[in-house]
VEXLOMI-892804 format. One line per field, with one value per residue (C-alpha): residue in one letter; x, y, z; residue number from 1. Coordinates in steps of 0.5 Angstrom, whole numbers, padded with zeros to 4 digits. Layout:
<rs>
rest	[a	...] .
c1	[X	...] .
c2	[Y	...] .
c3	[Z	...] .
nr	[NUM	...] .
</rs>
This chain:
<rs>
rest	[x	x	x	x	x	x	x	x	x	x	x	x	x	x	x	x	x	x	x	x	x	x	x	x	x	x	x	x	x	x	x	x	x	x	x	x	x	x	x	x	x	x	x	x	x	x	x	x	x	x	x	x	x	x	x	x	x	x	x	x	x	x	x	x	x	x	x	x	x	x	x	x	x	x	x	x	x	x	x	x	x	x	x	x	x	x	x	x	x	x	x	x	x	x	x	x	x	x	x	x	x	x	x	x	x	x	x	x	x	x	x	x	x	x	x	x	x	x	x	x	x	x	x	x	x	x	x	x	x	x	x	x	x	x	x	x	x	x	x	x	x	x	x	x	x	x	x	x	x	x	x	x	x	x	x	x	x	x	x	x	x	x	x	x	x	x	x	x	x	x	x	x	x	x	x	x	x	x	x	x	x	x	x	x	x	x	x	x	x	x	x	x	x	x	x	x	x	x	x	x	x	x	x	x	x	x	x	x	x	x	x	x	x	x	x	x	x	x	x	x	x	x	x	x	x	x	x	x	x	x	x	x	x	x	x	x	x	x	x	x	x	x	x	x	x	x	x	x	x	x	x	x	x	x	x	x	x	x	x	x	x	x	x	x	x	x	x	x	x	x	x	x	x	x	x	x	x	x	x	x	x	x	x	x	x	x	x	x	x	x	x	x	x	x	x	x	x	x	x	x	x	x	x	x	x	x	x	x	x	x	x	x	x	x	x	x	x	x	x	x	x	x	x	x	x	x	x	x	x	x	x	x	x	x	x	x	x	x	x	x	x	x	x	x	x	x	x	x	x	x	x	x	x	x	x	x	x	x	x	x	x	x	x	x	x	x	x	x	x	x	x	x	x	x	x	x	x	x	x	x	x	x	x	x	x	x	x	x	x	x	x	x	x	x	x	x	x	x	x	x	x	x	x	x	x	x	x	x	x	x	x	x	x	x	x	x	x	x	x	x	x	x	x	x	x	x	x	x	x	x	x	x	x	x	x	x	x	x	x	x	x] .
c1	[0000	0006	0005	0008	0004	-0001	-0006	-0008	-0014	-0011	-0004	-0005	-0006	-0006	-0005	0001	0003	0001	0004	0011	0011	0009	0015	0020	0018	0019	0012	0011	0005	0000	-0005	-0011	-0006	-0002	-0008	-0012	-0019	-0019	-0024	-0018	-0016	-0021	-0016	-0010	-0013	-0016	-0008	-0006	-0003	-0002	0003	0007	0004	0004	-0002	-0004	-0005	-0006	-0012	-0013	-0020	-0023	-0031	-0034	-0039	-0047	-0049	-0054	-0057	-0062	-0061	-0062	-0057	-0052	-0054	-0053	-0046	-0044	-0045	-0038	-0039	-0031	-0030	-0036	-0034	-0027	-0028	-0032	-0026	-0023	-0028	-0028	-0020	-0019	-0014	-0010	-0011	-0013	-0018	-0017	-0022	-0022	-0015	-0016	-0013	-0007	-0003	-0006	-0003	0004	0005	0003	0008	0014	0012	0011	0011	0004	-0003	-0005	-0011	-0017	-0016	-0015	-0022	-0024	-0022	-0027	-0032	-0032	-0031	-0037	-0041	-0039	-0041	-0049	-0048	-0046	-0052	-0057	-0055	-0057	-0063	-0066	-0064	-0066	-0073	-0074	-0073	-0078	-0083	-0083	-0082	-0084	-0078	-0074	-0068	-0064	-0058	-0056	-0050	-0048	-0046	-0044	-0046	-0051	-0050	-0057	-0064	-0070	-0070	-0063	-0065	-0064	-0059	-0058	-0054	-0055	-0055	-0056	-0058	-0052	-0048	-0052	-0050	-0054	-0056	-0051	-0045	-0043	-0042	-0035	-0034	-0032	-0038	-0043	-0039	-0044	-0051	-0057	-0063	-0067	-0061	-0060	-0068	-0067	-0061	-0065	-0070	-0066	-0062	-0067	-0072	-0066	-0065	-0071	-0070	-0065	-0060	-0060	-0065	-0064	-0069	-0069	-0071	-0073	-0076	-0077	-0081	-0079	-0081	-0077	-0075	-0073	-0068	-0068	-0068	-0064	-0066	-0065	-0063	-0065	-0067	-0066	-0065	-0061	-0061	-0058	-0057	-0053	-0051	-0046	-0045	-0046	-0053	-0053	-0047	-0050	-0057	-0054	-0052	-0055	-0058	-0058	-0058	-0055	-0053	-0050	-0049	-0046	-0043	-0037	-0033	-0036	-0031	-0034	-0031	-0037	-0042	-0042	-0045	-0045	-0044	-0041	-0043	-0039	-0043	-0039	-0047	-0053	-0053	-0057	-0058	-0063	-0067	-0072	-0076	-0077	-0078	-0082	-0082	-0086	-0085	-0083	-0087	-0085	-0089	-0085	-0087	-0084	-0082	-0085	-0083	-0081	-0077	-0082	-0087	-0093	-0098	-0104	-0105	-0102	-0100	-0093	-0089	-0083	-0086	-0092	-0087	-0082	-0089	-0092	-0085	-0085	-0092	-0089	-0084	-0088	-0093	-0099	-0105	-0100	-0102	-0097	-0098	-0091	-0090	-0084	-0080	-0081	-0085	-0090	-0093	-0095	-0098	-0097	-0099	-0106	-0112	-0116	-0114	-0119	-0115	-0108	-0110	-0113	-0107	-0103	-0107	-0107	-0099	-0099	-0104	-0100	-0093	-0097	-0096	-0099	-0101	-0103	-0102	-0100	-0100	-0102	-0100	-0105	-0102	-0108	-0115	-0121	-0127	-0130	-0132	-0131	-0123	-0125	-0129	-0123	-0119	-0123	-0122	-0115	-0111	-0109	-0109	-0107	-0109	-0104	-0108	-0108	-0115	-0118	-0124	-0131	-0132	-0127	-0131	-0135	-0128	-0127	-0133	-0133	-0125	-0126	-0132	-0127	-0121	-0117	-0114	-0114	-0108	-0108	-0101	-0105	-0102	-0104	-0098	-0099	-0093	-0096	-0087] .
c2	[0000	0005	0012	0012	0016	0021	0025	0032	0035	0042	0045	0052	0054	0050	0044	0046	0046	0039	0037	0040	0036	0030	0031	0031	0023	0021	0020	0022	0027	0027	0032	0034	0035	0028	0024	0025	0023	0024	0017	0013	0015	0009	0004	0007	0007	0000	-0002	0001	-0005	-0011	-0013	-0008	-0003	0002	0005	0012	0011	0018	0022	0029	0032	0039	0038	0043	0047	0049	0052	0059	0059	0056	0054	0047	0048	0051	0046	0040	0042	0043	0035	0032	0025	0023	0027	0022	0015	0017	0018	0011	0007	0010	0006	0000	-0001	0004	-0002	0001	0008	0014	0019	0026	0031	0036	0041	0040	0033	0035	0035	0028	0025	0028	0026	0019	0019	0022	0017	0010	0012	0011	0013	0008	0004	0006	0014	0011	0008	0015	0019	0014	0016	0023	0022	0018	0023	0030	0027	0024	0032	0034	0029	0031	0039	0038	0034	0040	0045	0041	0039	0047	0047	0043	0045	0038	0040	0032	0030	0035	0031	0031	0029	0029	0029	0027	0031	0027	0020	0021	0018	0014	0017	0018	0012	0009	0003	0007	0010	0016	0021	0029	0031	0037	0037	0037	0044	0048	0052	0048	0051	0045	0047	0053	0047	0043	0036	0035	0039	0034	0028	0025	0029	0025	0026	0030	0034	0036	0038	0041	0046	0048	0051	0053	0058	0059	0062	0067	0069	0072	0075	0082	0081	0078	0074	0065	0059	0053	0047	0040	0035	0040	0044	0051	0052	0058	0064	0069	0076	0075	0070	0065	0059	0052	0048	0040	0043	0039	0039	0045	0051	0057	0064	0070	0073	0070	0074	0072	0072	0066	0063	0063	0060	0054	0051	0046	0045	0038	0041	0036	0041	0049	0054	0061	0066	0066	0061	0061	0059	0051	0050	0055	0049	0043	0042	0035	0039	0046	0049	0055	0060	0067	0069	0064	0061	0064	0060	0061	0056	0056	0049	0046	0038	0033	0025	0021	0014	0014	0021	0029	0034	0041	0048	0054	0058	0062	0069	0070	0076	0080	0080	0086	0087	0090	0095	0103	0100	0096	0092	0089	0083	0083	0079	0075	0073	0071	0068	0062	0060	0060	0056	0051	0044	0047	0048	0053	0058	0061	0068	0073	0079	0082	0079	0072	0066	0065	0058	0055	0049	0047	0041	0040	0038	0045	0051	0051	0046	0049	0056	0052	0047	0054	0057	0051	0052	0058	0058	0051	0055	0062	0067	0073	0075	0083	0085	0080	0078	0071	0069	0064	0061	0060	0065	0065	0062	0059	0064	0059	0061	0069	0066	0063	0069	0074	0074	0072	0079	0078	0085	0083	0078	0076	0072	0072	0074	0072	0069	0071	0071	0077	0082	0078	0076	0083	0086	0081	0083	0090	0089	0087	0091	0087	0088	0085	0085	0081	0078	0076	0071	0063	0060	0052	0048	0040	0038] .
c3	[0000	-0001	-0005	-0012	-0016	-0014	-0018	-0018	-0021	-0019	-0019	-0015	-0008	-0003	-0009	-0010	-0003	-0002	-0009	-0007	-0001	-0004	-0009	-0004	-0002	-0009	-0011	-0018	-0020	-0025	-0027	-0033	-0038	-0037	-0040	-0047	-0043	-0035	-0035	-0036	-0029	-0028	-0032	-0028	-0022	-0021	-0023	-0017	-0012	-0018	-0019	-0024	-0019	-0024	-0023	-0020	-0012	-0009	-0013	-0010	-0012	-0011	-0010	-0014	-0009	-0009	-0016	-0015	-0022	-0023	-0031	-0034	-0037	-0033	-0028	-0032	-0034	-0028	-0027	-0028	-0029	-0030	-0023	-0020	-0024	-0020	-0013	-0014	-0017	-0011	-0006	-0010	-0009	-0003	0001	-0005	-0007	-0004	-0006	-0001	-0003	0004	0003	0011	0010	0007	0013	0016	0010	0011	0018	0016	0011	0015	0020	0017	0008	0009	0008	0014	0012	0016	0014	0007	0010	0013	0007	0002	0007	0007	-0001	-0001	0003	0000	-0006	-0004	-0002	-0009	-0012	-0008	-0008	-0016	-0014	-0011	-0016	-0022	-0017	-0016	-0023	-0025	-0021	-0017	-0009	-0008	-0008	-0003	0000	0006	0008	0016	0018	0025	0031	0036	0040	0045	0052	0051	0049	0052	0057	0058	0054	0048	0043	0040	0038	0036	0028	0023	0016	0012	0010	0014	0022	0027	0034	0037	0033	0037	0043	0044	0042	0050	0052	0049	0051	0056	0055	0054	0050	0054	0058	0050	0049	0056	0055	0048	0051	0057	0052	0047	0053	0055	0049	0049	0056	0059	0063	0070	0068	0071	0068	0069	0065	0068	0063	0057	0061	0064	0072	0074	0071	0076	0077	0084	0090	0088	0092	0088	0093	0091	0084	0078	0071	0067	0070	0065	0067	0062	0068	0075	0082	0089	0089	0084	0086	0093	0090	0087	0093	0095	0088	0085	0077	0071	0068	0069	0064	0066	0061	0067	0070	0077	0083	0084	0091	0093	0090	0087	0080	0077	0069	0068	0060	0059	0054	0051	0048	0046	0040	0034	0028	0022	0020	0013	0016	0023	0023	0026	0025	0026	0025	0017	0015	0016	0019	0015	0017	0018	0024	0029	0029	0037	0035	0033	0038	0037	0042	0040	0045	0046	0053	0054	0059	0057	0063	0058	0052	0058	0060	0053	0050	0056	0054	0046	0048	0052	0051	0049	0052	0057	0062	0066	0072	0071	0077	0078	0073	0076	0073	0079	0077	0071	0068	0060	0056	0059	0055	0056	0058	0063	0067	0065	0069	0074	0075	0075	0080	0085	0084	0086	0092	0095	0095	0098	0092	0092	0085	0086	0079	0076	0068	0067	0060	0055	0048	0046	0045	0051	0049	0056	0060	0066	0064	0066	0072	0074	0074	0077	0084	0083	0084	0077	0073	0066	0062	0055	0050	0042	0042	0034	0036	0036	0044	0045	0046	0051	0054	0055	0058	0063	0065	0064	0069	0074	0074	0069	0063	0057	0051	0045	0042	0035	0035	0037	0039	0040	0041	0041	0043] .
nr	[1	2	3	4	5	6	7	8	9	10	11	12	13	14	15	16	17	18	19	20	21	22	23	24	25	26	27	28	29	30	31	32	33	34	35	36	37	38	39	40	41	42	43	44	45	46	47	48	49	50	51	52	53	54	55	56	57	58	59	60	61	62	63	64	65	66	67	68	69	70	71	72	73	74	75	76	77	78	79	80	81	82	83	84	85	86	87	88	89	90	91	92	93	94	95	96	97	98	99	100	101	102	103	104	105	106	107	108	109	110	111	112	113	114	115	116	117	118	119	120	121	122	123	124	125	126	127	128	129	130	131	132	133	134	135	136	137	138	139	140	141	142	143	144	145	146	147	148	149	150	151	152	153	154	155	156	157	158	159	160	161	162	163	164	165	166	167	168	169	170	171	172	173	174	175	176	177	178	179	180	181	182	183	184	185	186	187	188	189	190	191	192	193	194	195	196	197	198	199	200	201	202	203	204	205	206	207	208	209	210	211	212	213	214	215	216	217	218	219	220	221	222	223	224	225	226	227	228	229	230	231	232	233	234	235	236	237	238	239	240	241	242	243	244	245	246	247	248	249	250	251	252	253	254	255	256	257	258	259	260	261	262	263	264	265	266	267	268	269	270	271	272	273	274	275	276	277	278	279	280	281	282	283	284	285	286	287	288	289	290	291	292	293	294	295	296	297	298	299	300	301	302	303	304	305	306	307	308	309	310	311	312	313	314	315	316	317	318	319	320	321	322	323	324	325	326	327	328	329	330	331	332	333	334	335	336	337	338	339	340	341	342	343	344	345	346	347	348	349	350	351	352	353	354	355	356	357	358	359	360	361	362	363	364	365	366	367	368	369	370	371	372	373	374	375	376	377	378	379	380	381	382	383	384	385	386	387	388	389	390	391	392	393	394	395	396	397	398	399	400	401	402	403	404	405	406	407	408	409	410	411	412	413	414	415	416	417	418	419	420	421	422	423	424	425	426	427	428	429	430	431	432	433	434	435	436	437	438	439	440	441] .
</rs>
């Protein structure tokens, strides 16, 4: 398996580099002009590790990129057929020939040559893998130009791309992984390899919507995540002695330092490295800022079908009312980022109670109240926020009486202004967001 004679599809930049370092361990180096049809890189190829091993062992390609046009014929000519009948010539006979496609694996083979005068076998393995995938991207990148083209969305394609191993799944029985569409800036990988090591399923959800919420919040603001539900959310009174789950804060001082003792966390994730003799924490995230990614769709698989939408805009929240406290959106992004049916009480820059994925919202507020009333809160002037507009009337009963003085609601429906003569009634304000926002997962 030694490197006689290598192939290079370019001779510039980086290439030539990589070919000069080549030539001082004797390999021979071939290029495009060396052959009246570059298909016949196939027969020299496949005569690599014969007997008369004269054959072309090392080949260097480039993978063109993602064409922007959207022209029949600019696609089709961008197909290089040569390019893919060689990558797989390569496969077939990989214990022998190498196919390098990534520039980032230049040095790799240099370091292997010097120590043993080789490409070891499982990074000629590796190295044909990564071939193989860079070309199902480059397949599929036409696929879906030419499908737009053609007006056929029915044959949208997607290529995962793994992440990283997850401890197990949802139950321990379970194995699972973190993954990405292909080519694209995911929310994880702005993580480490290292800081991933070790995480479940659920803490993956959880740290998600740990930051996901504090990206929406101002400074000093803590959450906590538990089993994909969020059940604190505070800028004071740090007290998470025996909590579990993740807890994320974009700030640190000695307040929450203080608070975090006790505490029986999975994870915490701090801006800042705090001093961890002070408190015992079984997994420490840092973060410098809370990821921000652009997605087109949002997935959801359901035993071979995808569920494919659009995402929410949280970003851009409107209220229609000339009144405004910045509480109303803390309190209105919680339940957005909720199990529906959601109902949460927010005052003075804390989340007080909530109940999500209940059948009703009838039973979501009265989960919610029960909360409170069993940890004795006082809800004088607090704003108690629906995912979803008030259609019974047993919902406005409920809330009457409570110390409640403003209700957050999409509004849209017939019963609106009934909802709100009845509330007005009794001191209580009603502000539509005019926008439902049902989350099922």
């Amino acid at each position: 398996m030694n490197v006689n004679y290598a192939f290079f599809e370019k001779t510039d930049g980086v290439f030539e580099s990589f070919q000069k370092k080549l030539i001082q361990f004797g390999i021979k180096i071939y290029t495009v002009g060396d052959f009246d049809d570059v298909f016949d890189l196939n027969v020299e190829i496949k005569k690599s590790g014969g007997s008369d091993f004269k054959g072309i062992d090392l080949v260097v390609l480039e993978m063109p990129g993602e064409s922007q046009r959207l022209e029949e014929s600019y696609i089709l000519n961008s197909i290089e057929p040569w390019k893919i009948a060689v990558i797989y010539s390569c496969v077939k006979n990989y214990r022998n020939s190498v196919v390098v496609i990534d520039p980032d694996d230049f040095d790799k083979i240099i370091e292997s040559l010097e120590e043993c005068g080789d490409v070891t076998l499982q990074d000629r393995r590796m190295f044909s893998l990564k071939a193989l995938y860079r070309l199902l991207r480059y397949n599929s990148s036409i696929h879906r130009e030419m499908s737009e083209l053609f007006a056929s969305e029915k044959f949208e394609t997607l290529i995962l791309e793994e992440r990283s191993p997850l401890r197990y799944g949802e139950n321990p029985q379970q194995l699972a992984y973190l993954a990405k569409i292909a080519k694209t800036q995911a929310f994880f990988d702005f993580f480490d390899e290292d800081t991933l090591v070790g995480l479940s399923y659920n803490q993956i959800i959880d740290i998600h919507l740990a930051l996901s919420l504090l990206k929406y919040l101002e400074e000093n603001f803590a959450v906590q995540v538990h089993h994909g539900i969020i059940t604190n959310v505070r800028k004071k009174h740090f007290n998470f002695k025996s909590l579990r789950g993740v807890m994320a804060a974009n700030f640190v001082n000695d307040e929450l330092i203080k608070g975090l003792k006790g505490n029986d966390f999975d994870i915490v994730i701090l801006p800042e490295m705090p001093d961890l003799s002070k408190v015992e924490i079984r997994k420490f995230i840092k973060i410098k800022d809370i990821p921000s990614v652009e997605v087109e769709k949002e997935y959801r698989f359901m035993d071979g079908n995808f569920l494919i939408q659009t995402p929410d805009d949280l970003s851009n929240m409107r209220f229609l009312s000339d009144e405004f406290d910045v509480q109303y959106k803390f309190a209105n992004v919680i339940v957005a980022l909720s199990r529906s049916m959601a109902c949460c009480i927010f005052k003075d820059y804390e989340l007080m109670s909530i109940s999500t994925g209940q059948a009703e919202q009838i039973d979501a507020l009265e989960t919610t109240l029960r909360k409170a009333e069993k940890k004795s809160m006082n809800l004088d002037g607090a704003i108690c926020a629906f995912d979803g507009p008030i259609k019974d009337i047993d919902v406005v009963n409920s809330v009457i009486g409570t110390g409640i003085k403003t209700i957050i609601e999409p509004g849209g429906v017939k019963e609106d202004r009934i909802v709100r003569e009845k509330l007005e009634e009794n001191g209580i304000k009603l502000i539509f967001s005019g926008k439902r926002r049902y989350k099922i997962s």
